[in-house]
N, C-alpha and C positions, 0 to 999 in steps of 0.2 A: 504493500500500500504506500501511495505516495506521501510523501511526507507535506506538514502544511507549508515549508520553507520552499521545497522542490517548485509546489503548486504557484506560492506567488513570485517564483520564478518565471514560471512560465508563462504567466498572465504578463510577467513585464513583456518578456521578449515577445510577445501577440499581441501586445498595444502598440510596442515599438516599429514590427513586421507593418500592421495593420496602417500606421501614420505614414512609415515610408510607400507601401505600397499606393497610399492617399496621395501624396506625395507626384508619385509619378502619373496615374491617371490624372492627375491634376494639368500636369505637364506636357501630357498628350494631347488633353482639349485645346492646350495654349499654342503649341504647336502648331493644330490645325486652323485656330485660328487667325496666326500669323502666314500659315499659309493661304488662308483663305485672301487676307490683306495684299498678301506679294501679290494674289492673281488679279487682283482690282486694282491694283496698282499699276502691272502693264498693261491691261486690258484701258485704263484711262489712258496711260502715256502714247496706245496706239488709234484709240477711237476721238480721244479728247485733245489730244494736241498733234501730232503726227498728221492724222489727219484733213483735221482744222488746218493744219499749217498748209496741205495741200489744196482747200480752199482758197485761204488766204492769195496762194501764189498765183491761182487760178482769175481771181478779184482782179488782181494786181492788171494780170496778162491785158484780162479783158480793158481794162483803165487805160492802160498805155497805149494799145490799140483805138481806141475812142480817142485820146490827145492826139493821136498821129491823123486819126483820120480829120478831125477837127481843126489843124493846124495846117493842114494841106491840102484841106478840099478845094483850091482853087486849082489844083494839078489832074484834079479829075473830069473825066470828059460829060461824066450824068452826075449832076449834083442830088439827084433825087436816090442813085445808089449807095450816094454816099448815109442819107440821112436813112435807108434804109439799115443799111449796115451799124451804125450807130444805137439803132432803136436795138436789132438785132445782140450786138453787144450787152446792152443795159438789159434787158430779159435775161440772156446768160447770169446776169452779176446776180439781179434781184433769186432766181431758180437756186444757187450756191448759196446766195445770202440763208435763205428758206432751209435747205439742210444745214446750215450751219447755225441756224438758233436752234435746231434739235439736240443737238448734242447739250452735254453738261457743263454747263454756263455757269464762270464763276461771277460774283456781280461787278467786276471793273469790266468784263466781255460783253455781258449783257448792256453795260451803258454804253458802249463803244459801236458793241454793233449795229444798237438801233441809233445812233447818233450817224452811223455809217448808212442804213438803212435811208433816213431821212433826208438824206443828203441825193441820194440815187435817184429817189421818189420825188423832192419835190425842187430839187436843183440843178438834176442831170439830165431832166426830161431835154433830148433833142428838139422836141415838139413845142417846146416853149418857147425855142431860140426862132425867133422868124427873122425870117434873110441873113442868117447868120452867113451868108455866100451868097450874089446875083453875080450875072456877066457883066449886068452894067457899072456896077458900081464896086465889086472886087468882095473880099474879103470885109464882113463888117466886124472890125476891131473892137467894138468895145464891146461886142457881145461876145468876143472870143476870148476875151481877157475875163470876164464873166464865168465864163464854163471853165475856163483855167484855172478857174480860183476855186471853184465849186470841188475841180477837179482833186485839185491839189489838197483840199481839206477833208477829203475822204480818203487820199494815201493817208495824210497824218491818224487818219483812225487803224486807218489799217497797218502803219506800221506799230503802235498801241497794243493791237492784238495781236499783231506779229510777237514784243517784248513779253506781254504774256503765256503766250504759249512753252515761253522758255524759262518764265519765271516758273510757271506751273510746273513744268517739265523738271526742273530740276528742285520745287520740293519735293515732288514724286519720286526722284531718286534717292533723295537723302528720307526720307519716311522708310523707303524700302531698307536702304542698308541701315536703319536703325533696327528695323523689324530684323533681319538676319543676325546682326548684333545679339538683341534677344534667343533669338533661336538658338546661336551660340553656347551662350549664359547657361541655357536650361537646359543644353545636350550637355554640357559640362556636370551642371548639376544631378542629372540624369546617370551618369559616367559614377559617378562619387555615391548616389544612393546603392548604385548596384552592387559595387564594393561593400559598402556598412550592412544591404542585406545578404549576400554574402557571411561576410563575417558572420552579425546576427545566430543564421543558420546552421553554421558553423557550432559555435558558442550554445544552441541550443541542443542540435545532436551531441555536443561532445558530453554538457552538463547531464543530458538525459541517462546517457552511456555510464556515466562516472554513478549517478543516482543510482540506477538500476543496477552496475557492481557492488554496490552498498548495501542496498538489500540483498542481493543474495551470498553476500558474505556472512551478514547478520542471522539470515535464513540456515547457513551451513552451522554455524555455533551452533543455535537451537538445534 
């Protein structure tokens, strides 16, 4: 029969067992959870900025080509192609603009891009600019400097959410290798439980062994 000493022996070392074992299930949820982070984390750096950025570039294209055509439509032979091609452009900007407020919007983007947005809508309209080009009279300057300027303050947004993209972009990285950091920490710590239960286990077969030589030493006297 076991002795009462043996017993609260053994209750230590199955509390002990039991916390470490705690311990590590604890460490596997965290784990996972941190995996779960890393994968939201690239899944943002490729949906939410990568690709925004290829908006962004896309924006940009169409703009420069609107300045070019704008700047030199007196080199064209159908002025009416030209104002076609321009409407054409600004559809393209507004369709990108459209998936690109779908995406996860942080709020300096969100002001930016309908700040970009409004500038498209109610300052880029080709359709507004009348005679901005006749034969008779050439190029009219002051409406062109007009659309220039319209022009140029919607790059300013958009190189705006350009610097964000990269601001974003790189908390996103430093989040992550924080989170790896941790994972580190706890596979370490992980590393070190296994050891003490170990030991532990050790310590408990051996006490058990040495117990049960005891009685039946005691056993053999009798």
């Amino acid at each position: 029969m076991s002795s009462p000493k043996s017993v609260n022996n053994k209750l230590k070392f199955a509390i002990a067992l039991t916390f470490i074992l705690m311990l590590i299930f604890g460490k596997n949820f965290l784990e996972r959870r941190y995996f779960n982070e890393l994968g939201e984390a690239f899944v943002s750096v490729y949906e939410d900025r990568l690709v925004v950025e290829s908006y962004i570039f896309s924006i940009s294209e169409n703009l420069f080509r609107i300045k070019l055509l704008v700047n030199h439509c007196q080199q064209e032979s159908d002025y009416s192609n030209v104002l076609a091609e321009i409407v054409a452009y600004e559809e393209n900007i507004l369709k990108t603009v459209d998936t690109f407020e779908k995406t996860n919007l942080t709020k300096p983007e969100d002001e930016f891009l309908t700040s970009f947005r409004s500038i498209i809508e109610n300052n880029l309209r080709i359709s507004d600019y009348n005679f901005l080009y006749s034969e008779e009279t050439g190029i009219n300057q002051k409406k062109v400097e007009e659309y220039n300027s319209a022009i140029e303050r919607a790059i300013l947004d958009l190189e705006k959410l350009s610097q964000i993209q990269i601001e974003e972009g790189r908390k996103l990285a430093m989040n992550s290798s924080k989170v790896v950091n941790k994972s580190r920490i706890w596979a370490q710590f992980e590393v070190a439980a296994l050891v003490i239960l170990l030991i532990l286990i050790y310590l408990l077969i051996y006490t058990t062994r040495k117990i049960k030589s005891a009685i039946e030493d005691e056993e053999e006297e009798y």
